[in-house]
C-alpha positions as CSV (number, residue, x, y, z in Angstrom):
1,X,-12.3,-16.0,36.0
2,X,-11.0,-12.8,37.8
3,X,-13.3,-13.1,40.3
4,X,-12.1,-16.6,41.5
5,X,-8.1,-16.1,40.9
6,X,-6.3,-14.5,43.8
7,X,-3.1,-13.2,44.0
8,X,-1.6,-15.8,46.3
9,X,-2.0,-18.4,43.9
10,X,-1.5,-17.0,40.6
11,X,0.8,-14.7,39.1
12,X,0.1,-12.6,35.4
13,X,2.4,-13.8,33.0
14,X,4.4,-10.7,32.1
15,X,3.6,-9.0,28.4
16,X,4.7,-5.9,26.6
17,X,1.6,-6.0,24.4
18,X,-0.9,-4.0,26.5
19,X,-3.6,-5.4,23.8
20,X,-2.5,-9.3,24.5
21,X,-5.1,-11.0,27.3
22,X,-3.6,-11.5,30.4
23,X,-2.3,-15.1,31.1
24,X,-2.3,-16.2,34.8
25,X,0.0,-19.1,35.9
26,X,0.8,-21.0,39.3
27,X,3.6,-19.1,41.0
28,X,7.0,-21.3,40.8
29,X,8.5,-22.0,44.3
30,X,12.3,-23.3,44.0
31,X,13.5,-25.9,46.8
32,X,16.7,-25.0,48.4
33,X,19.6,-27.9,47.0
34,X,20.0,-28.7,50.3
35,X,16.4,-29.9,51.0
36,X,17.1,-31.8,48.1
37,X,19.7,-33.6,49.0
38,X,18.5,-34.4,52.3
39,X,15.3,-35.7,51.3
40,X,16.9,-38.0,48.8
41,X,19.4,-39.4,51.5
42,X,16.9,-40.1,53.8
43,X,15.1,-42.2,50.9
44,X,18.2,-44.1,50.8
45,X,18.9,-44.5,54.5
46,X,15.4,-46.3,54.2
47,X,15.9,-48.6,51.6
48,X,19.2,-49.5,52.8
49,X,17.7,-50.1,56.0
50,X,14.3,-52.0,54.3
51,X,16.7,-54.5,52.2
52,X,18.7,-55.0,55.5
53,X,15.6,-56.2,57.4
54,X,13.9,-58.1,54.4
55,X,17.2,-59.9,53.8
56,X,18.9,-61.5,57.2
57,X,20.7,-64.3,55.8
58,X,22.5,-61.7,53.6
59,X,23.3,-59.5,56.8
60,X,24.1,-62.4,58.4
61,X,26.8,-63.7,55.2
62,X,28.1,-59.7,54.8
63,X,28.6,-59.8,58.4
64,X,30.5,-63.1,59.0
65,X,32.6,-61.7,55.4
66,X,34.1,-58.5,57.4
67,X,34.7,-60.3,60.5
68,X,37.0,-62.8,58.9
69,X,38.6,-59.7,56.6
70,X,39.3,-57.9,59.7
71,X,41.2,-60.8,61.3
72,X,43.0,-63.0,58.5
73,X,43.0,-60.6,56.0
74,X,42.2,-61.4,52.5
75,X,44.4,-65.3,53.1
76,X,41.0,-66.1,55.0
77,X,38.4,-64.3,52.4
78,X,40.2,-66.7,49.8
79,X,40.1,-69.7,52.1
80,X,36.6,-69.4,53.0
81,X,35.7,-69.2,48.8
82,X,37.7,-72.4,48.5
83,X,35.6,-74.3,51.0
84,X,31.9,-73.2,49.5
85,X,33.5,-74.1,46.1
86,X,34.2,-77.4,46.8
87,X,31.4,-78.3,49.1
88,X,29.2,-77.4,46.0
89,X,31.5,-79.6,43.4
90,X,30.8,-82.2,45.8
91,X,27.1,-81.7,46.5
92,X,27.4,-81.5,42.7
93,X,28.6,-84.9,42.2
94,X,27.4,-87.2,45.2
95,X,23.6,-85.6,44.6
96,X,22.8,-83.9,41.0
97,X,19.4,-84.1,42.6
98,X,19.9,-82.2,46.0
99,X,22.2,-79.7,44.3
100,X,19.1,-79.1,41.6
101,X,16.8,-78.1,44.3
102,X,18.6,-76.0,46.7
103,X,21.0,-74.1,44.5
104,X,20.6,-74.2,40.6
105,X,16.9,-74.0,40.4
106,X,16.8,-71.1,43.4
107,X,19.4,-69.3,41.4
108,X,17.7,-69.6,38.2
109,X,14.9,-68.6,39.5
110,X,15.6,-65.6,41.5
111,X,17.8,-64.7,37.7
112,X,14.9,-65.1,36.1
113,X,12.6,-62.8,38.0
114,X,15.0,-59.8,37.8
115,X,15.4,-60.1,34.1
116,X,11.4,-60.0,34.1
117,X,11.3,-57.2,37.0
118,X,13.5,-54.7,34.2
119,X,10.8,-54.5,32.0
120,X,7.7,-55.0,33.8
121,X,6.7,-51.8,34.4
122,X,7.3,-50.9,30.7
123,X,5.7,-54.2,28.8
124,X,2.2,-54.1,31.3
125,X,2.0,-50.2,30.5
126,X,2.5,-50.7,26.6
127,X,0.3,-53.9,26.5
128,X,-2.6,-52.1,28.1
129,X,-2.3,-54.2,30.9
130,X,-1.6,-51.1,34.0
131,X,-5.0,-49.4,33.7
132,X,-5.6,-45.7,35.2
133,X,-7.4,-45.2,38.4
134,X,-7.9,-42.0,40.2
135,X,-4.7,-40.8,38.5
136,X,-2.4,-43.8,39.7
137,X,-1.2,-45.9,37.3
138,X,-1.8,-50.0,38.7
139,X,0.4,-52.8,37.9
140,X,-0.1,-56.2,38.0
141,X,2.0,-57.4,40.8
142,X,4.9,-59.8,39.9
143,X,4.8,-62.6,41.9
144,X,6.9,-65.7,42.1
145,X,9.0,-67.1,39.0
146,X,9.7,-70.7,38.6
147,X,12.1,-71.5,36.0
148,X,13.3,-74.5,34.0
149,X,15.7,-74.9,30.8
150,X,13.2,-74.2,28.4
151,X,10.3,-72.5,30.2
152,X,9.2,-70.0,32.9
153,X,5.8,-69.8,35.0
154,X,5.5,-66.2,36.2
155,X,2.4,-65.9,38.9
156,X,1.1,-62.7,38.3
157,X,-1.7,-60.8,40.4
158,X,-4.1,-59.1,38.6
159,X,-5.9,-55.3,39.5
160,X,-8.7,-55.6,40.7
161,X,-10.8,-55.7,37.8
162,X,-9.0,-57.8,35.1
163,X,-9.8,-61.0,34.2
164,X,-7.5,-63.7,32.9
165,X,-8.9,-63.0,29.5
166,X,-7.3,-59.8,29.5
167,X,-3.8,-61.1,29.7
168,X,-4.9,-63.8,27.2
169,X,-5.8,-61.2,24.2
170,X,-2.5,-59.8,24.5
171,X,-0.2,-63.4,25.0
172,X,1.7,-62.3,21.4
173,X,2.4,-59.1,22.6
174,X,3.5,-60.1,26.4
175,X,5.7,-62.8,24.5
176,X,7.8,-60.3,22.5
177,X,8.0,-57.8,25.3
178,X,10.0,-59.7,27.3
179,X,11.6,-61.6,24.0
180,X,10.8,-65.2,24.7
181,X,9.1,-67.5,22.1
182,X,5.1,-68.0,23.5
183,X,3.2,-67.0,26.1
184,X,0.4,-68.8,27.2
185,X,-2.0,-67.8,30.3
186,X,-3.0,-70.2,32.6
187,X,-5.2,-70.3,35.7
188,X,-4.2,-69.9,38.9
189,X,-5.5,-69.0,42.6
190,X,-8.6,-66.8,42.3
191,X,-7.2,-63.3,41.6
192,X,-4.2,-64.5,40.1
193,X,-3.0,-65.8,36.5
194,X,0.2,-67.7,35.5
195,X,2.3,-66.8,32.4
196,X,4.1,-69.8,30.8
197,X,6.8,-68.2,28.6
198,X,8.3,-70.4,26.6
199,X,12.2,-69.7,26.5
200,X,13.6,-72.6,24.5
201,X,11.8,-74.8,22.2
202,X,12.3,-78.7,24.1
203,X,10.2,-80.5,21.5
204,X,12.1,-78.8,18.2
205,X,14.5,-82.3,18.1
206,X,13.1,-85.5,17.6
207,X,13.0,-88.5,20.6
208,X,14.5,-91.8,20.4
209,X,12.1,-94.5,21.7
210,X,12.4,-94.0,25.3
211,X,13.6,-97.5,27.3
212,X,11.0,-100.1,28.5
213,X,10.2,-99.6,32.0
214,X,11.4,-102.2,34.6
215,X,8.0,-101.4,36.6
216,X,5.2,-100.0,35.5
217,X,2.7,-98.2,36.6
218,X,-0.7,-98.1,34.4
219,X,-1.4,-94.4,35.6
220,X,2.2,-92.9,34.6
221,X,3.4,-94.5,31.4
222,X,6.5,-92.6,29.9
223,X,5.4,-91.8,26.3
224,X,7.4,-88.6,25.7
225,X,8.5,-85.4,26.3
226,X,6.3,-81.8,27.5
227,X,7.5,-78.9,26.8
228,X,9.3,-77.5,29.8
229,X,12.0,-80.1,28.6
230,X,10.3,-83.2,31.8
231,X,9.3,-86.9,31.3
232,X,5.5,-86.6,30.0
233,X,3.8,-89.5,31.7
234,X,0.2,-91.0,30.6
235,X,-2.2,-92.7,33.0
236,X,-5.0,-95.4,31.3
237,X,-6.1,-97.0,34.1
238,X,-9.4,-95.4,34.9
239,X,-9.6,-93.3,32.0
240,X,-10.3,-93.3,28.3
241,X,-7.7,-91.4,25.3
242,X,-8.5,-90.0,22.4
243,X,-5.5,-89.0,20.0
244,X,-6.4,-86.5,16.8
245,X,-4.7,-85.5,14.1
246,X,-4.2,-85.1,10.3
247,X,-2.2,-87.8,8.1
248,X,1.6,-88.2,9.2
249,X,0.9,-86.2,12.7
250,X,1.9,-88.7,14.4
251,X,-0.6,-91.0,16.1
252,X,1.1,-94.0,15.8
253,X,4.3,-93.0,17.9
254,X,1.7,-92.4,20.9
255,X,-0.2,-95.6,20.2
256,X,3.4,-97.8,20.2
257,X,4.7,-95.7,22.9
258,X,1.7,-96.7,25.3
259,X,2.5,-100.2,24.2
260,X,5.5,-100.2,24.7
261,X,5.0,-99.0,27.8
262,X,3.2,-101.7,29.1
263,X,5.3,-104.6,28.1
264,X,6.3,-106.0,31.0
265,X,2.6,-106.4,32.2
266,X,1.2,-107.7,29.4
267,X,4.2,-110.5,29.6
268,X,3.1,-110.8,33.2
269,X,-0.3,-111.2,32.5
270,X,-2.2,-108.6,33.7
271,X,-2.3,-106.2,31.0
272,X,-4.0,-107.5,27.7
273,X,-4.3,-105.7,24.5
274,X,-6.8,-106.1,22.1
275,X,-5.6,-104.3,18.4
276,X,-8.3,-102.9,16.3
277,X,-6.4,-102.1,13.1
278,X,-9.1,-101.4,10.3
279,X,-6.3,-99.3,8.1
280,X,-4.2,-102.7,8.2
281,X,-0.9,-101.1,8.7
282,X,-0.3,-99.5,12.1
283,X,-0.6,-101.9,14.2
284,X,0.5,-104.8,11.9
285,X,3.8,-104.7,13.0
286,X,3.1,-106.0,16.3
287,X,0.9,-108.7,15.3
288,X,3.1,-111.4,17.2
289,X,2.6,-109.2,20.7
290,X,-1.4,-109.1,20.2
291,X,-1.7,-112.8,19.1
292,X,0.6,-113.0,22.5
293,X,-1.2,-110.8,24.6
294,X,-4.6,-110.1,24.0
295,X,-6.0,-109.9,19.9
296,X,-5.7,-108.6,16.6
297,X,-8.4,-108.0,14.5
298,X,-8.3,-105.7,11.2
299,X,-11.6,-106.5,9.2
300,X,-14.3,-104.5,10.4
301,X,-16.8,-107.6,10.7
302,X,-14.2,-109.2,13.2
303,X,-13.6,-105.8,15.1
304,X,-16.9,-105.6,15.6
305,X,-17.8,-109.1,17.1
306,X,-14.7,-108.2,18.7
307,X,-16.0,-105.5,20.9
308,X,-19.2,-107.4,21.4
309,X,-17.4,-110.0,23.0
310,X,-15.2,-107.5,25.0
311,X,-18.5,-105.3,26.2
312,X,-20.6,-108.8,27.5
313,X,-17.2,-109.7,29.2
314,X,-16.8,-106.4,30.9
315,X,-20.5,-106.7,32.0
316,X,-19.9,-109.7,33.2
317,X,-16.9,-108.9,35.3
318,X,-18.4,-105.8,36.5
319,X,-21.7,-108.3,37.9
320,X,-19.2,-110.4,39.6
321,X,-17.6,-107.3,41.6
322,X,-20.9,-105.7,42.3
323,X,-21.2,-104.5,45.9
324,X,-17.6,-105.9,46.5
325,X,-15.3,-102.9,45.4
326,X,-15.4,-99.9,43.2
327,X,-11.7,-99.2,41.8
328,X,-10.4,-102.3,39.5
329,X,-7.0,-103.9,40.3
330,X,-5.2,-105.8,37.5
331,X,-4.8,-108.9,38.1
332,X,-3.7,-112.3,35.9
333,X,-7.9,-113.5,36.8
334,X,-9.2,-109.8,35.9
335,X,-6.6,-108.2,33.5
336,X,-6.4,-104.5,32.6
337,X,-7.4,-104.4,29.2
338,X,-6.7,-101.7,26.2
339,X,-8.8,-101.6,23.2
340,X,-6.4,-99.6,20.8
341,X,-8.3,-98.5,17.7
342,X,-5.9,-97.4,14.7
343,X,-8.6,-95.3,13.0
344,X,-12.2,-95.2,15.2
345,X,-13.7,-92.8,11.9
346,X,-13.7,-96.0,9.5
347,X,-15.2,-97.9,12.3
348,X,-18.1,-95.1,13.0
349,X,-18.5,-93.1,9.8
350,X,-17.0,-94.6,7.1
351,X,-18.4,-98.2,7.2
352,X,-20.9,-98.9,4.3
353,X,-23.0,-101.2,6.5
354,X,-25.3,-99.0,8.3
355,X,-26.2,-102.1,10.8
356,X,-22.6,-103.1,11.3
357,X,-21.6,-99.2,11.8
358,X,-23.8,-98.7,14.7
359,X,-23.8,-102.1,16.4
360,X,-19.7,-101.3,16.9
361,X,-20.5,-97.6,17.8
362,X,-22.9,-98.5,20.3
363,X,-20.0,-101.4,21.5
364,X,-17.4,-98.3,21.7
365,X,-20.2,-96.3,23.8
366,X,-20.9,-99.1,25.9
367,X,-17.4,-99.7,26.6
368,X,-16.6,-95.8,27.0
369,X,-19.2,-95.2,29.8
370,X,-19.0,-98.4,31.1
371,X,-15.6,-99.7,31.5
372,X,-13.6,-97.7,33.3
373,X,-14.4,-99.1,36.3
374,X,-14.3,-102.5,35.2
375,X,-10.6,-102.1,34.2
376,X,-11.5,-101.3,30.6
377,X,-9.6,-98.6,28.3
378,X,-10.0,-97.2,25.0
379,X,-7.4,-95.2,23.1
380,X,-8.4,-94.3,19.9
381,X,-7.0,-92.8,16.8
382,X,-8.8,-90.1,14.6
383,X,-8.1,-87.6,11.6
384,X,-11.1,-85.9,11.3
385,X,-13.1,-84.7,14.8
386,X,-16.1,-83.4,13.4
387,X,-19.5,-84.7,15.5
388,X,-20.7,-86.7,12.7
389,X,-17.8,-88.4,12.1
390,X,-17.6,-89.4,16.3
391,X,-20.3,-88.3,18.1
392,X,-18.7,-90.2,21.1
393,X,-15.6,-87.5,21.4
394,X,-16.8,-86.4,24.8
395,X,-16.9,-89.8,26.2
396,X,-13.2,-89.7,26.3
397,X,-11.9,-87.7,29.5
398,X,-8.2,-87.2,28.2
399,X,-7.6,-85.9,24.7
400,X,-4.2,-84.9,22.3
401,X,-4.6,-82.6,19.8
402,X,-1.4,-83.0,16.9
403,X,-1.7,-81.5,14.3
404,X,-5.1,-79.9,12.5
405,X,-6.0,-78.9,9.3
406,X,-8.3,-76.1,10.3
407,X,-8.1,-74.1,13.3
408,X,-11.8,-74.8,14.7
409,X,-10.7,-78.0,14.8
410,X,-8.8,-77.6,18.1
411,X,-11.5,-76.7,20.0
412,X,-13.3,-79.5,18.8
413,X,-11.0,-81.8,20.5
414,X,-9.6,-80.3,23.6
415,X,-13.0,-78.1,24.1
416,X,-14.1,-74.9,23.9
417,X,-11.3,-72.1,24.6
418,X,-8.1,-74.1,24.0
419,X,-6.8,-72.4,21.2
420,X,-7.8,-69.4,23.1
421,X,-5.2,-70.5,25.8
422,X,-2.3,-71.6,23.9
423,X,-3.0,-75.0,21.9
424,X,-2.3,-73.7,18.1
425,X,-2.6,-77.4,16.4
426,X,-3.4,-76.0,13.3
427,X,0.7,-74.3,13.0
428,X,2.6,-77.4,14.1
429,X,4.7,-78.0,11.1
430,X,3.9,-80.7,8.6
431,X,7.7,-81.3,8.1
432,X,7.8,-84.8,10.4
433,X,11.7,-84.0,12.1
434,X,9.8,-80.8,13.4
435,X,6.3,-81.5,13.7
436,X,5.6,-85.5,13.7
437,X,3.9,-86.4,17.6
438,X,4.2,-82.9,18.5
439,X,0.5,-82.0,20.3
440,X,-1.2,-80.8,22.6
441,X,-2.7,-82.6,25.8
442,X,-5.5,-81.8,27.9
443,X,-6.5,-84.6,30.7
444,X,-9.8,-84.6,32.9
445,X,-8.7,-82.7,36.1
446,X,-6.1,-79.9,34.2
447,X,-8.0,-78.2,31.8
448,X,-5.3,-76.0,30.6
449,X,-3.7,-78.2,26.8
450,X,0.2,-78.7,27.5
451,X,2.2,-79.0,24.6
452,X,3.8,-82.1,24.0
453,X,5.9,-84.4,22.1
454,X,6.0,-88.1,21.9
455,X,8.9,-90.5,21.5
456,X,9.4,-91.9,18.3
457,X,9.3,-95.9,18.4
458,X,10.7,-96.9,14.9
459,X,9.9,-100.1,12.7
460,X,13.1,-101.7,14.0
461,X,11.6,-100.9,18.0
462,X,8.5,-102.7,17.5
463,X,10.3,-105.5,15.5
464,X,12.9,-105.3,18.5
465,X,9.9,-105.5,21.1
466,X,8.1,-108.4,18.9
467,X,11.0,-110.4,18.8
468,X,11.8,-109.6,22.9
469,X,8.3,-110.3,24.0
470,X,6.2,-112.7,21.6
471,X,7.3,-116.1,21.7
472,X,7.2,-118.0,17.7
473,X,4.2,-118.2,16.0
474,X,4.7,-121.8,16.2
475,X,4.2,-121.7,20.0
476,X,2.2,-119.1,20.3
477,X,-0.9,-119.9,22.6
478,X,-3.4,-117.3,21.7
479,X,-5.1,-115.8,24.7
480,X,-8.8,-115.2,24.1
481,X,-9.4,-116.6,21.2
482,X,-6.9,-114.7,18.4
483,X,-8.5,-114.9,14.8
């Protein structure tokens, strides 16, 4: 050790006991106070002079501020905050929408990502997030943060290294770091991830039934609410929907809500509904709009030569358009048509005829793979979404999860990873004020779930829509044949 210390870099420790073994140390060089000081003001000159040049329309504000000091005094100062004051009142007033977009949501926005630039440093370091490299601590950079009422998506870029996974094991402790209610991790731009911190609970209150539509538009139906507190809107056309979930989740408020959506087509003529209710209750209440509008059909002998009749129909239609077009467009001749199934398990798993069972499962197939170009759609209704109980689950491109008895059960529905990224159907509460339509939703091109909630349409709406839409049974002309 002698050998390699010299004097120049190390000094002996000094020790009155001559029988102690030396102790060498680095030499301790003090910095005059002035150097100090200079350095640090020169550190400040620069950022002073860095937040000047990165912010012009500031400079630009601060400046025009002085000059009308100088001159008028404070008089002008005061006049000037007069004018923005009511310029915004009245951008507030004549355009909620305008004043939204260019100075609330900005504002909110820029709010928001200085209360999560305070403690990012400290919550990525704690979480295990900021790993070590070469002696340098790395962050994750924080990127843009776009904020609503209830929620905020924070684009964050990873080290080189991480994986979204990463930020995805530790969601629970991200989520009480910066003290909002859940994070989720979503996918972003290659290299980068998006947080989705939930702030405010939007789904917590119950919905009224939301108003019929005075247009509609089969691939945006308002149904309900997601959870950043915006209209959730459902498309059918061109797609199938499966909807899961225990007893008293709240399948039928999705099921009405899609009718009810569609209301003014089906009284036009170019939307027709065709109820399959083998639990005789859900869909009962709307008998009168069915026998109106399409069919109702609740034993399981007439559901099933119901959906015969519907597949050699949509074979036929989709002959007749061979080799002339490709997309289906509703029309009184060739109507959109919805098969709404109340409970698909009694249809595929629970029927006692084995012959029956699988004639309708292999009409439901048929139909699934078949019609959506043909201007078909199925929306079905399940409690349990076990294989053997629908081995057709993957047939339907959208799916909502409510809520599950058993946590594999998620995955089940919305595929493999979704609890993983957020879509915990198995704690939504069974109290239905808190929990009753509340789910999850993942469609074909966004694999990430998105929690949602629909609106609840009462007894008294779909008596209220029956008695709006279906003329008296006395009159009524059924279309296609009602039973």
């Amino acid at each position: 050790m002698r050998g390699s210390v010299r004097g120049e870099q190390y000094a002996q420790v000094d020790n009155p006991d001559p029988f102690a073994s030396p102790v060498w140390r680095s030499p301790v060089y003090r910095t005059p106070e002035g150097v100090i000081y200079l350095v640090q003001l020169l550190r400040l000159m620069w950022r002073v002079l860095w937040f000047v040049i990165r912010h012009p329309g500031l400079d630009l504000t601060a400046g025009a501020l002085l000059l009308v000091w100088a001159n008028t005094g404070w008089q002008g100062l005061v006049t000037i905050t007069g004018i923005v004051v009511t310029c915004l009142a009245a951008l507030r007033l004549a355009s909620p929408r305008w004043f939204t977009r260019l100075i609330s949501a900005p504002t909110r926005d820029r709010w928001r990502w200085w209360c999560y630039r305070r403690r990012w440093q400290a919550v990525m370091t704690i979480s295990r997030l900021a790993p070590l490299y070469q002696g340098r601590v790395l962050l994750p950079v924080l990127g843009r943060v776009a904020s609503s009422r209830f929620t905020d998506r924070v684009t964050v870029g990873m080290v080189s290294g991480q994986s979204p996974k990463d930020f995805a094991d530790r969601a629970e402790g991200l989520a009480h770091g910066f003290g909002v209610r859940q994070c989720r991790v979503r996918s972003g731009q290659p290299g980068t991830i998006v947080l989705e911190l939930v702030r405010r609970d939007a789904l917590a209150e119950p919905m009224p039934a939301l108003l019929i539509p005075a247009t509609v538009d089969l691939r945006a139906l308002p149904v309900g609410r997601r959870e950043d507190g915006s209209l959730l809107v459902l498309r059918l056309h061109g797609t199938h929907l499966l909807i899961a979930g225990a007893t008293g989740a709240g399948k039928g408020s999705w099921l009405w809500g899609l009718i009810r959506a569609m209301l003014p087509t089906m009284a036009a003529g170019v939307v027709r509904v065709l109820a399959c209710d083998p639990k005789l209750m859900e869909l009962a209440f709307g008998r009168a709009l069915f026998d109106r509008y399409g069919r109702y059909a609740a034993d399981t002998a007439d559901i099933d030569a119901l959906l015969e009749e519907e597949v050699a129909d949509m074979q036929a239609r989709a002959a007749r358009c061979a080799g002339k077009q490709r997309d289906h467009i509703p029309t009184v001749e060739y109507p959109f048509t919805v098969v709404a199934v109340a409970e698909i398990a009694i249809l595929t798993a629970y029927q006692a005829d084995r012959k029956l069972r699988e004639r309708t499962l292999a009409a439901l197939a048929t139909l699934t793979t078949q019609g959506r170009a043909a201007g078909y759609c199925v929306v079905a209704a399940l409690q349990d979404p076990r294989k053997e109980v629908l081995n057709i689950r993957n047939l339907f491109p959208d799916k909502i999860a409510l809520r599950l008895d058993e946590p594999s059960q998620t995955d089940l529905v919305l595929g493999d990873g979704a609890r993983d990224r957020g879509a915990l159907c198995d704690q939504i509460s069974s109290d239905p004020g808190t929990g009753a339509g509340v789910g999850f939703i993942r469609l074909e091109a966004d694999p990430d779930p998105v929690r949602v909630r629909a609106a609840f349409v009462s007894d008294d709406d779909i008596r209220a829509m029956a008695a709006a839409y279906a003329v008296p049974a006395w009159r009524a002309a059924p279309i296609g044949g009602a039973e």
